[in-house]
mmCIF file as gemmi writes it, N, C-alpha and C atoms, coordinates in Angstrom:
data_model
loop_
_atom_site.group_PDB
_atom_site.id
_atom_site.type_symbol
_atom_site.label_atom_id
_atom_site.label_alt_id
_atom_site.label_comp_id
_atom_site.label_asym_id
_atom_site.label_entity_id
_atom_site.label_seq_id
_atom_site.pdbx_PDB_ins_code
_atom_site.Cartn_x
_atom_site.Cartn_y
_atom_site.Cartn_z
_atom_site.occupancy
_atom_site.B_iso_or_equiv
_atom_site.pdbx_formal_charge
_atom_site.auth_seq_id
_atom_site.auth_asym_id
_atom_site.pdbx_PDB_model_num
ATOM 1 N N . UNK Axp A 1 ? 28.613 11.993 20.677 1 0 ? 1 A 1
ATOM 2 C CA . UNK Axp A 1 ? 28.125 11.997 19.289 1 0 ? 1 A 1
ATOM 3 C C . UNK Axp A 1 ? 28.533 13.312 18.622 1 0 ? 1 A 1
ATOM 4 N N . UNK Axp A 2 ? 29.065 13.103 17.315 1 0 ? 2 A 1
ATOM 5 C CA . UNK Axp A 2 ? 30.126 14.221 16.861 1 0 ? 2 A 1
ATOM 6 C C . UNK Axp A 2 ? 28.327 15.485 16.241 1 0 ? 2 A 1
ATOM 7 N N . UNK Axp A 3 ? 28.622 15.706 15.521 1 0 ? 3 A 1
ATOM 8 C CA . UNK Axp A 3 ? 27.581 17.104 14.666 1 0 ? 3 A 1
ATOM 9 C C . UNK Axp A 3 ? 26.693 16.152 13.769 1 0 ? 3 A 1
ATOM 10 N N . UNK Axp A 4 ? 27.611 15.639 12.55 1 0 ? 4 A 1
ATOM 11 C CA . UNK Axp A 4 ? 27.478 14.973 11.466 1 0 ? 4 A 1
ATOM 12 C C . UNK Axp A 4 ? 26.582 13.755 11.675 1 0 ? 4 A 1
ATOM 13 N N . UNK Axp A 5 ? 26.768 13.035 13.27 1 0 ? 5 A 1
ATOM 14 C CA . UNK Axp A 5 ? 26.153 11.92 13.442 1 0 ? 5 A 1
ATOM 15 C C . UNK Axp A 5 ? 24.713 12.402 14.167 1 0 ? 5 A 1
ATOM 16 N N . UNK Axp A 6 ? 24.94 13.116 14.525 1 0 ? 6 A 1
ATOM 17 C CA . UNK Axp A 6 ? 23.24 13.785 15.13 1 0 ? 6 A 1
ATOM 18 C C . UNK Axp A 6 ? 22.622 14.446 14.257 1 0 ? 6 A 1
ATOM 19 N N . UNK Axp A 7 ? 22.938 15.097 13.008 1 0 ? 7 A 1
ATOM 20 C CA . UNK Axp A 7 ? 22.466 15.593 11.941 1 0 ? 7 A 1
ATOM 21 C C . UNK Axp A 7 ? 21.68 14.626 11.445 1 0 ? 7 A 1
ATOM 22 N N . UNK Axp A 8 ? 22.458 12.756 11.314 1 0 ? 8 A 1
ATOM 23 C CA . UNK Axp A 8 ? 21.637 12.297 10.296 1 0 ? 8 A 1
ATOM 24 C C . UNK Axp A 8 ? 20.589 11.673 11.121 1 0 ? 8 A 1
ATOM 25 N N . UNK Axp A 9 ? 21.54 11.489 12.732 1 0 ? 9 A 1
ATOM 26 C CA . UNK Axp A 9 ? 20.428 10.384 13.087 1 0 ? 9 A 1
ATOM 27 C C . UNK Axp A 9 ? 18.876 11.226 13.282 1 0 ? 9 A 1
ATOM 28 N N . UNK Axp A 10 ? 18.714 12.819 13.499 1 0 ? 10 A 1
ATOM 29 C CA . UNK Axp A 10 ? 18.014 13.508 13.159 1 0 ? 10 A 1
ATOM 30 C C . UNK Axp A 10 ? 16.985 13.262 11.836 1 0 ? 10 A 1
ATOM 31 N N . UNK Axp A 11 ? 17.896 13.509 10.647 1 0 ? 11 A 1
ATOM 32 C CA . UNK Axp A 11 ? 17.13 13.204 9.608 1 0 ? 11 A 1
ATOM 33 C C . UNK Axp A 11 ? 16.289 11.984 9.427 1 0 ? 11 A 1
ATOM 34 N N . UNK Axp A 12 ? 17.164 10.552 10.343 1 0 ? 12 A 1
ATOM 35 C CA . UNK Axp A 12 ? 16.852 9.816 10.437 1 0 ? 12 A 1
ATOM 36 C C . UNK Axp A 12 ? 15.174 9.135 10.986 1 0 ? 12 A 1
ATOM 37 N N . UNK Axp A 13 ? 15.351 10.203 12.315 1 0 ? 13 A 1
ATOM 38 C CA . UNK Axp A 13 ? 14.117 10.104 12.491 1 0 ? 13 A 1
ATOM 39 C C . UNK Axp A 13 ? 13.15 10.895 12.469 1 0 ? 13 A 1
ATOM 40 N N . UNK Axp A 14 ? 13.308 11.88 11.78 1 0 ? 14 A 1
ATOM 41 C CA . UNK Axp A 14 ? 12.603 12.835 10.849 1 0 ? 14 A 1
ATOM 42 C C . UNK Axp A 14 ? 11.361 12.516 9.957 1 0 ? 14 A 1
ATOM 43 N N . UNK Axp A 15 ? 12.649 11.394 9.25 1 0 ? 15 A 1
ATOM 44 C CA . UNK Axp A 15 ? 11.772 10.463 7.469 1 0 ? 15 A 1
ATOM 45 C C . UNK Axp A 15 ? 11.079 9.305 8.859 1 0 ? 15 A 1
ATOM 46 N N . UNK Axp A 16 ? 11.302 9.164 9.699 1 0 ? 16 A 1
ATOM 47 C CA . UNK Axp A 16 ? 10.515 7.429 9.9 1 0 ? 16 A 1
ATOM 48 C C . UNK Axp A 16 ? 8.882 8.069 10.776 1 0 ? 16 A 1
ATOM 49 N N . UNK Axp A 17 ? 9.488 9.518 11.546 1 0 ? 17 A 1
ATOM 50 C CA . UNK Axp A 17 ? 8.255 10.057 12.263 1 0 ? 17 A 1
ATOM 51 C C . UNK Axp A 17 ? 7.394 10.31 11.139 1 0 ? 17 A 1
ATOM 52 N N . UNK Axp A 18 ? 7.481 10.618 10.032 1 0 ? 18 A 1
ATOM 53 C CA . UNK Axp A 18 ? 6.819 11.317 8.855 1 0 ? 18 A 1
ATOM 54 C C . UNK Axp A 18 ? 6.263 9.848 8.071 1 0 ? 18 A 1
ATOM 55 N N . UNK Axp A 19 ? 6.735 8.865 7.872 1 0 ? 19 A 1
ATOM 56 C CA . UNK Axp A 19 ? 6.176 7.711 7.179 1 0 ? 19 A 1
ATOM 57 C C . UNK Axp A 19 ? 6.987 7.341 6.368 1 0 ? 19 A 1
ATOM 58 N N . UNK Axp A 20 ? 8.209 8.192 6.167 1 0 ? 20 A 1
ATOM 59 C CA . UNK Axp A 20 ? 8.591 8.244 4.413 1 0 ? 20 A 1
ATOM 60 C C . UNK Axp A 20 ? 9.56 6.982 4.341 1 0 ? 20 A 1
ATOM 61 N N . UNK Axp A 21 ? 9.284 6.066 3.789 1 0 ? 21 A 1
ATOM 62 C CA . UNK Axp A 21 ? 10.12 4.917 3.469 1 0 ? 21 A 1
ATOM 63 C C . UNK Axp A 21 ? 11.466 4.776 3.28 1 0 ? 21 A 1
ATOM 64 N N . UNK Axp A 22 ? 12.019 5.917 2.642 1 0 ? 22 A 1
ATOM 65 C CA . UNK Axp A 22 ? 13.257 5.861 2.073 1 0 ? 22 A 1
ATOM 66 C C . UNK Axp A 22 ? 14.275 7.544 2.977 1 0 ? 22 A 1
ATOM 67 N N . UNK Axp A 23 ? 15.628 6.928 3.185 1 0 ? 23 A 1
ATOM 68 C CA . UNK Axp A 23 ? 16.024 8.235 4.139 1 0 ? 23 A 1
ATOM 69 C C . UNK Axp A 23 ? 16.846 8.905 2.783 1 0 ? 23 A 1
ATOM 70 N N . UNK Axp A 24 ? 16.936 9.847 2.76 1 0 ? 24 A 1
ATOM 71 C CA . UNK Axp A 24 ? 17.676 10.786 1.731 1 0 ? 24 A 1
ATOM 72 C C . UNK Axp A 24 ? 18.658 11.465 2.408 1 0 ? 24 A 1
ATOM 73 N N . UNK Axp A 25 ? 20.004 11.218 2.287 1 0 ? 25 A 1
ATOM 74 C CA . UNK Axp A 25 ? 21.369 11.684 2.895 1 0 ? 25 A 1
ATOM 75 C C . UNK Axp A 25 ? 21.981 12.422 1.72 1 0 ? 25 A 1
ATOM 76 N N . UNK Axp A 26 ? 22.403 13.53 1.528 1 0 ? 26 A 1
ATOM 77 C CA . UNK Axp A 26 ? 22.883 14.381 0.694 1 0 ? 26 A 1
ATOM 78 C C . UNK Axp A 26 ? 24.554 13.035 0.271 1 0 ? 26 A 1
ATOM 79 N N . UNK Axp A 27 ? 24.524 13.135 -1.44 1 0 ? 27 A 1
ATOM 80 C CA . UNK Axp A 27 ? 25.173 12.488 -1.822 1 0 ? 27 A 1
ATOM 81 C C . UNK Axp A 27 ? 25.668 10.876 -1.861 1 0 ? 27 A 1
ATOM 82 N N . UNK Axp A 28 ? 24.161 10.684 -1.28 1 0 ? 28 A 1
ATOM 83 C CA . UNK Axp A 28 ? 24.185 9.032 -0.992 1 0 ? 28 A 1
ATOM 84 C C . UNK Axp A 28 ? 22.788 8.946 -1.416 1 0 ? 28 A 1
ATOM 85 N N . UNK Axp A 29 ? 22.792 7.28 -1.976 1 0 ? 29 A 1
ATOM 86 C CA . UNK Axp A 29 ? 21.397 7.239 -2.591 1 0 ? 29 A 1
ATOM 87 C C . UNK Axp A 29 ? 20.592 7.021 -1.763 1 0 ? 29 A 1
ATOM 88 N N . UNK Axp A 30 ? 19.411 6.612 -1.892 1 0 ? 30 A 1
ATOM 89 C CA . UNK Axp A 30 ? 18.152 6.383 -0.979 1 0 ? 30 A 1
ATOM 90 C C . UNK Axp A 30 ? 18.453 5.299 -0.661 1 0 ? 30 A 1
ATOM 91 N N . UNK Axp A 31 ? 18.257 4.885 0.732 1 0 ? 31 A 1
ATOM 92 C CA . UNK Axp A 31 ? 18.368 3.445 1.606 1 0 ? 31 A 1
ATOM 93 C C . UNK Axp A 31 ? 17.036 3.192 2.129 1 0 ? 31 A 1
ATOM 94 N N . UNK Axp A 32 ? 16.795 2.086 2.302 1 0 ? 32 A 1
ATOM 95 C CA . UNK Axp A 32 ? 15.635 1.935 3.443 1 0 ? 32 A 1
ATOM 96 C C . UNK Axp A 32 ? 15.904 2.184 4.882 1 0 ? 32 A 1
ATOM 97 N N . UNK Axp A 33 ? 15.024 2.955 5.265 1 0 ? 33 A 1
ATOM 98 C CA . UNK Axp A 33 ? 15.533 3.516 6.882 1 0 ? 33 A 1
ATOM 99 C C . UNK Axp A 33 ? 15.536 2.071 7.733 1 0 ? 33 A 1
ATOM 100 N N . UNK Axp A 34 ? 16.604 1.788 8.633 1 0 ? 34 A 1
ATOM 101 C CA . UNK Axp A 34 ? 16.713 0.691 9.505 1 0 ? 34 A 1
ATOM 102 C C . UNK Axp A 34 ? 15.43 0.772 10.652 1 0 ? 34 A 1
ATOM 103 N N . UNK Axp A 35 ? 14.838 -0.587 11.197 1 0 ? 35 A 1
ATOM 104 C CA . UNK Axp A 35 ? 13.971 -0.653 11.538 1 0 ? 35 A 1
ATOM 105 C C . UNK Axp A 35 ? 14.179 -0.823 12.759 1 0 ? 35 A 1
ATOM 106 N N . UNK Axp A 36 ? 13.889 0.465 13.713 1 0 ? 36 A 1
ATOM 107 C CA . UNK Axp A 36 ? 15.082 -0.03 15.057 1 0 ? 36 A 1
ATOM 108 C C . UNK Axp A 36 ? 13.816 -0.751 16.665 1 0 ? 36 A 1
């Protein structure tokens, strides 16, 4: 897993440990976080 992909999957589960519905990726709009 390169930097970039552990950065988000980080952020990723960052927003879902926290509650927050929507993931925020610098320069991309808000998605709904995938429900894994």
């Amino acid at each position: 897993m390169d930097t970039g992909s552990a950065a988000i999957f980080t952020a990723l589960a960052n927003m879902i440990s926290s509650g927050s519905a929507v993931s925020v990726t610098p320069g991309q709009p808000p998605t709904p976080t995938p429900t894994v």
